[in-house]
C-alpha positions as CSV (number, residue, x, y, z in Angstrom):
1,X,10.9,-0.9,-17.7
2,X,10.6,0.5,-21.0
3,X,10.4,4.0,-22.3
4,X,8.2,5.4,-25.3
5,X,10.7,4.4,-28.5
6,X,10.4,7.8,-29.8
7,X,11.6,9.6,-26.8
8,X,14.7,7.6,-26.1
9,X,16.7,10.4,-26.6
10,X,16.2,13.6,-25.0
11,X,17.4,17.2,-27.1
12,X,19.0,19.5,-25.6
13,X,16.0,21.8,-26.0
14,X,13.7,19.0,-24.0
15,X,16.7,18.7,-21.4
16,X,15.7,22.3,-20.8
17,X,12.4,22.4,-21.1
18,X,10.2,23.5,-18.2
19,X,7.9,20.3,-18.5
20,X,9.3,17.3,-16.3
21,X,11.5,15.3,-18.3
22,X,9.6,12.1,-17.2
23,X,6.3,13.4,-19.3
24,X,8.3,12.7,-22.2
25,X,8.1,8.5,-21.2
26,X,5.7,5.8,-21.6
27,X,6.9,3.6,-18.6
28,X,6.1,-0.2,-18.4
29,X,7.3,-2.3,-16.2
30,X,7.6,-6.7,-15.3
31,X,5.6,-8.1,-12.4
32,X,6.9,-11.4,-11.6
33,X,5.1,-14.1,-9.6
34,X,5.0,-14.0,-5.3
35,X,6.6,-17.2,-4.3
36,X,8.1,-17.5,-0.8
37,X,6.6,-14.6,0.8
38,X,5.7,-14.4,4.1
39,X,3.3,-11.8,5.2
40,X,5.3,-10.1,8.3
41,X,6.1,-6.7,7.6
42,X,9.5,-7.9,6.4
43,X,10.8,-7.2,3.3
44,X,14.2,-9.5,3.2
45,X,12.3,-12.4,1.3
46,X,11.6,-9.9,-1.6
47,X,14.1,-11.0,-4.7
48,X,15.5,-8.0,-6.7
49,X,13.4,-8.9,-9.6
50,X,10.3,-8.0,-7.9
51,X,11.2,-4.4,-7.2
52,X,9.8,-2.2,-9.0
53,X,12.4,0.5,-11.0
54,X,13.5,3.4,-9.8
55,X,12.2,6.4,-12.6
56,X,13.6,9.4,-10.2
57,X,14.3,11.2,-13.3
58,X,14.1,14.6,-11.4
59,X,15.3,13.3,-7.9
60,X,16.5,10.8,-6.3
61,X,13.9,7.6,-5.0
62,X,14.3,7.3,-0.9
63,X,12.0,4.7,-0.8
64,X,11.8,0.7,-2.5
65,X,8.9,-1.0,-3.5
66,X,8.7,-4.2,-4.4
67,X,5.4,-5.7,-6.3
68,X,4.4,-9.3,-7.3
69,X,0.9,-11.2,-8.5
70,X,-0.8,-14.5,-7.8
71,X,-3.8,-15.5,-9.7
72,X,-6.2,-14.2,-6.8
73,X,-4.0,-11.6,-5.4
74,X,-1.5,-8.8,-5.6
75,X,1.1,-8.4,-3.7
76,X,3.5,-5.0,-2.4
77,X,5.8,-4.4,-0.1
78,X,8.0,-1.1,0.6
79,X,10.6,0.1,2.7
80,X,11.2,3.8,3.9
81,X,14.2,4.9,6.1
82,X,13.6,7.4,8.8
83,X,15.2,9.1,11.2
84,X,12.5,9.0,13.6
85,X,9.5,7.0,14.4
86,X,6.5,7.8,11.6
87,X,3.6,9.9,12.6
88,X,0.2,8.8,11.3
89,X,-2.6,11.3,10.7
90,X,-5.1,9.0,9.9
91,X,-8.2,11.3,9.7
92,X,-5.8,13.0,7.2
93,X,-3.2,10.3,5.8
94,X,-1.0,12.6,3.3
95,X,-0.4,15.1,6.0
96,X,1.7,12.5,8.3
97,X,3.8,9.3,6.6
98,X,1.5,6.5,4.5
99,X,1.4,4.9,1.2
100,X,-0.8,6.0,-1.4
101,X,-1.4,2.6,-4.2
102,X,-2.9,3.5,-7.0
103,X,-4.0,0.2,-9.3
104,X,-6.4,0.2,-12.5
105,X,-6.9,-3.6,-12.9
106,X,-7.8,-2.9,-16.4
107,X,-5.1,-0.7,-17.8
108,X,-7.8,1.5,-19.9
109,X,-5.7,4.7,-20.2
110,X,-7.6,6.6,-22.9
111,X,-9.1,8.7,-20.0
112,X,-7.7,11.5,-17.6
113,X,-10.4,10.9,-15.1
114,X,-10.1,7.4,-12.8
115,X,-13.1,4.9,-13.7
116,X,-14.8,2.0,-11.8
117,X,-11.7,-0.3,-12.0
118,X,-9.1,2.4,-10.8
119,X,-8.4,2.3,-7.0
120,X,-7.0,4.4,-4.3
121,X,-5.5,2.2,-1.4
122,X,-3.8,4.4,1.6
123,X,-1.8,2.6,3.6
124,X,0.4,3.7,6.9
125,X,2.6,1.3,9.4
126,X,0.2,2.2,12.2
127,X,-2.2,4.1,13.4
128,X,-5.8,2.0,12.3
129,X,-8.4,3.7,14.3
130,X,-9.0,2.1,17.9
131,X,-6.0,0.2,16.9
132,X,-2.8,2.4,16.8
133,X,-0.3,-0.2,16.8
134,X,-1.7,-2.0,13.8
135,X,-1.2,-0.9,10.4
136,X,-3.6,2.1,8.9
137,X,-6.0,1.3,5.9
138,X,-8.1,3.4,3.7
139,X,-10.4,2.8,0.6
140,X,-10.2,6.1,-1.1
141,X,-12.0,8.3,-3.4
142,X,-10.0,9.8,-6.4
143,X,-10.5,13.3,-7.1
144,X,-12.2,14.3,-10.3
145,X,-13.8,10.4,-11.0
146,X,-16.1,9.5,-13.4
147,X,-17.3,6.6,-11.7
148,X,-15.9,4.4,-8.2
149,X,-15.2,0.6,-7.7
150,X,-17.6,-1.0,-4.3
151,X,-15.9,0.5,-1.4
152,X,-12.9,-1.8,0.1
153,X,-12.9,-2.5,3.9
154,X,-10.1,-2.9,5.9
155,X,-10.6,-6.6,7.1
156,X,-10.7,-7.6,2.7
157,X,-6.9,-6.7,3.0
158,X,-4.1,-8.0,4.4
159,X,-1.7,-5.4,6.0
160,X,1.9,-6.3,7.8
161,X,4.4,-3.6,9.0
162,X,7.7,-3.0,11.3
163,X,8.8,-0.2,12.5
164,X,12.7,0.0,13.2
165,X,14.8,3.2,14.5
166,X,16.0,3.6,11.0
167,X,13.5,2.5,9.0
168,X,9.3,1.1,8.4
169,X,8.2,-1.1,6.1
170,X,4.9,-2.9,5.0
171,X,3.5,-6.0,3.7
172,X,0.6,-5.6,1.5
173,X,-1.5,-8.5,0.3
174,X,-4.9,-7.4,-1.8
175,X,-7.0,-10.3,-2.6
176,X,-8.9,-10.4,-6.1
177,X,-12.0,-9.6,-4.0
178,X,-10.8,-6.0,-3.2
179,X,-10.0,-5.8,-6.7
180,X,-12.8,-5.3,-8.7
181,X,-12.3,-6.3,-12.3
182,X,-8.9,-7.9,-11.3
183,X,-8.9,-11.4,-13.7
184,X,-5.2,-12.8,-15.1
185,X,-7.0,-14.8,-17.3
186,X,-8.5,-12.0,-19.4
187,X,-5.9,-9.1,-18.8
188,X,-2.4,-9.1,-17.7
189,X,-1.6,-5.3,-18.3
190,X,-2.7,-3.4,-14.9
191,X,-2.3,1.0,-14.7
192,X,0.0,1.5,-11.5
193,X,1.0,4.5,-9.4
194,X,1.9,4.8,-6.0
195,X,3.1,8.5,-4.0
196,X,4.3,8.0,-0.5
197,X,4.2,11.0,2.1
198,X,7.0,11.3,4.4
199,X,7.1,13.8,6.4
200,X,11.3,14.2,6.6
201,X,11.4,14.6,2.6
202,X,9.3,16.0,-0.8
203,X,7.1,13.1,-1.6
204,X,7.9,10.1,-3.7
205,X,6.0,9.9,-6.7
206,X,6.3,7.1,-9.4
207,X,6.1,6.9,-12.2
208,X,6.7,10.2,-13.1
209,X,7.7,13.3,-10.9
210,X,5.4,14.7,-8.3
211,X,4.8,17.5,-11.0
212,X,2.4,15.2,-13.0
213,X,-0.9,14.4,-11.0
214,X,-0.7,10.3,-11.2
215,X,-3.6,11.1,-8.3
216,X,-6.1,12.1,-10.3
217,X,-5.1,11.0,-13.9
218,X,-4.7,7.4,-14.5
219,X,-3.5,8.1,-18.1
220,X,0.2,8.8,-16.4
221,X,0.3,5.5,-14.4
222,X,2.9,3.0,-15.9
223,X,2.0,-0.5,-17.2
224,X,2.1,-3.7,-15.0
225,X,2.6,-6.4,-17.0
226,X,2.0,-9.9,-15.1
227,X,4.3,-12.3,-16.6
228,X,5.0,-16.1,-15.5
């Protein structure tokens, strides 16, 4: 992770400054390749270089996320300690606790409105409709886009969870086929956001705070860079 060069120091005036101090950042980040993973709702396998940083500029992160890349795939995983067992709204996903992905497989950030390669995954450790104990999916539309990638069902991805008494945590797997325009041999540089819902804390929102709207404006998602 990287920040804009001409912001690397903050004034005291921007310190101040009523716009959230993580506006004033470009953020980039690594994505290193998945080897060794198994897809079980485990996280332990996942090696420190595949987590993805902490920007909490204006809070402190509760969560980890982990990300990696194969040639026909991306890969997450994440991690979010509870105090009691998640509740799953699924006819309305950010009222209860899920994962919100957010993923432009072609990094073209000289728009504010999401485009036909920018996806919305939703994701919760259960709750899958006629299914509860299986982990929740959902294809979503972004607010305010310009155009949609084909619609993503839930047997094209590959979803793991646990649930503990302190803790969930999810597998994700997303095959190049729920990807539309995913290709590492023309681009490496992907747009990424994710915001998870919890509904014991304020949100988690990266990269920036949860005053920027990463949900509808893919010009604020970092830079994935896949690198061997």
């Amino acid at each position: 992770m990287w920040p804009a060069p001409e912001h690397t120091t903050l004034s005291k005036a921007a310190m101040q400054s009523p716009i959230p101090r993580s506006a004033l950042f470009n953020f980039a980040t690594r994505v290193f390749p998945a080897r060794g993973i198994a897809l079980d709702g485990v996280c332990e396998e996942w090696d420190t270089r595949h987590r993805l940083p902490d920007l909490a500029l204006d809070g402190e992160a509760f969560a980890t996320v982990w990300m990696a890349w194969e040639p026909d795939a991306l890969w997450f995983a994440v991690k979010v300690p509870r105090t009691r067992a998640p509740q799953v709204i699924p006819n309305r996903p950010a009222s209860g606790d899920c994962v919100e992905l957010y993923i432009d497989t072609r990094d073209v950030r000289s728009a504010h409105r999401a485009g036909r390669y920018c996806h919305k995954f939703v994701f919760a450790p259960q709750g899958r409709a006629g299914r509860a104990r299986h982990p929740f999916f959902e294809h979503a539309e972004i607010a305010r886009a310009t155009a949609s990638p084909p619609k993503v069902t839930p047997d094209q991805v590959e979803v793991a969870a646990s649930i503990e008494p302190e803790s969930y945590s999810m597998e994700i797997r997303l095959p190049a086929q729920a990807l539309f325009g995913y290709d590492v041999e023309t681009n490496r540089r992907l747009g990424l956001a994710y915001v998870i819902h919890d509904i014991e804390r304020p949100m988690q929102v990266w990269p920036h705070s949860a005053d920027l709207p990463v949900w509808v404006d893919p010009a604020l998602w970092a830079v994935a860079e896949l690198v061997d």
